[in-house]
C-alpha positions in Angstrom: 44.8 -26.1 -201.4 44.4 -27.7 -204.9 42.7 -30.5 -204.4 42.5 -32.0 -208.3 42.9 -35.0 -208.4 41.2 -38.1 -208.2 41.8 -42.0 -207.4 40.4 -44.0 -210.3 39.8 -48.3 -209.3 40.0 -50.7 -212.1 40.3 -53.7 -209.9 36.7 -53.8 -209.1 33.7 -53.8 -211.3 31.5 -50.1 -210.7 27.7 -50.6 -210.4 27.4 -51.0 -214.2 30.0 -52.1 -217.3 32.3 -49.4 -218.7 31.4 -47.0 -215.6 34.9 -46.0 -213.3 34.9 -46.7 -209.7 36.3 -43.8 -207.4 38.0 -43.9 -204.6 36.0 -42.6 -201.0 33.8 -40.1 -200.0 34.4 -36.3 -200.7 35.1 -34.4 -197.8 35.7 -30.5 -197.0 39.0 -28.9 -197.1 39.1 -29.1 -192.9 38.6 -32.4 -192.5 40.9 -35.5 -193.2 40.8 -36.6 -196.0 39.0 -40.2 -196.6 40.9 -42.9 -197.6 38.2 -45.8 -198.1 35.3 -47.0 -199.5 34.3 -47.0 -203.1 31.5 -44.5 -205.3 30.6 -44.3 -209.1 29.4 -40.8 -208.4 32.3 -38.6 -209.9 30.5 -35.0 -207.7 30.9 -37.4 -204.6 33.9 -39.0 -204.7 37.2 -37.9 -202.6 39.3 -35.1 -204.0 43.4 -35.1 -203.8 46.4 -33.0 -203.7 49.2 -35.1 -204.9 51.3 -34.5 -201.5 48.1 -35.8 -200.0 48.1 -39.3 -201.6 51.9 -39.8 -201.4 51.9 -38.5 -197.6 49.7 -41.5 -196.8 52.0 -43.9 -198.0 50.2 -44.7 -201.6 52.7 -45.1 -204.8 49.8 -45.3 -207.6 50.9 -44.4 -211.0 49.7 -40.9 -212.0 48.0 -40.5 -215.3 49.8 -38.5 -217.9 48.9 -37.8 -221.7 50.9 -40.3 -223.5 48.4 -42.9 -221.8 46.0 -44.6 -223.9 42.6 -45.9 -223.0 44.1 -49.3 -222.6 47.0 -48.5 -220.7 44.7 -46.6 -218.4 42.8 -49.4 -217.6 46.0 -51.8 -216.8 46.1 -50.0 -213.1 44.3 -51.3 -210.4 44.4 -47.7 -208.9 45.3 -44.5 -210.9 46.1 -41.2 -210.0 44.1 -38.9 -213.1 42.3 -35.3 -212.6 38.7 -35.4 -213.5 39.4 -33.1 -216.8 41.6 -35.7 -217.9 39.0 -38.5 -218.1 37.8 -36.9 -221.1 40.9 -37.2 -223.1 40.5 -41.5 -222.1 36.6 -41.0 -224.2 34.5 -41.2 -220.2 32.0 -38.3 -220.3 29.7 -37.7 -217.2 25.7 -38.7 -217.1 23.0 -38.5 -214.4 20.9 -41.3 -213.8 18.2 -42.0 -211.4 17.8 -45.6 -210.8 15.9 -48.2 -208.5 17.5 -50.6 -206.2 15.8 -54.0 -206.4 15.3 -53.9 -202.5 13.2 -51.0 -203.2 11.7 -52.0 -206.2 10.2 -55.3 -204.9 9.0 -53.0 -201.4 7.1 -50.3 -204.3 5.1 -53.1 -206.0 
């Protein structure tokens, strides 16, 4: 099973500007595959075969090279695989951050 692909939202806003929003949790190649829920973390997000996606019933558009940044961004969902995110200028980063919650419990 080649699971390679990725669902990319642009309707909602990720945790901070220019970051992509990913469609679900990841799960193992067993298990069914997730359909809901949102994550900015690319190693934790849901991973697709093609036939998977369309089985469900979903009709997204599917990224293909003549896409530009722009045009990329004009989907509210998107079908890409992660090695094409590079080609749209996104490059990965690890963060470590504090939520506010927890922040305001530390001090």
């Amino acid at each position: 099973m080649n699971r390679e692909y990725i669902i990319v939202c642009n309707e909602h806003r990720a945790m901070w500007n220019e970051c992509l929003l990913f469609w679900s949790h990841k799960t193992e190649d067993k298990e069914k595959r997730s359909f809901g829920g949102y994550t900015s973390d690319i190693d934790k997000c849901e991973r697709y075969t093609l036939d998977e996606i369309k089985n469900k019933g979903y009709h997204f558009v599917e990224f293909n090279n003549d896409m530009n940044w722009q045009e990329f961004r004009k989907y509210d969902d998107i079908i890409i695989k992660e090695s094409d995110l590079e080609k749209l200028g996104y490059k990965t980063m690890k963060i470590y951050y504090m939520t506010w919650q927890k922040f305001n419990n530390v001090i």
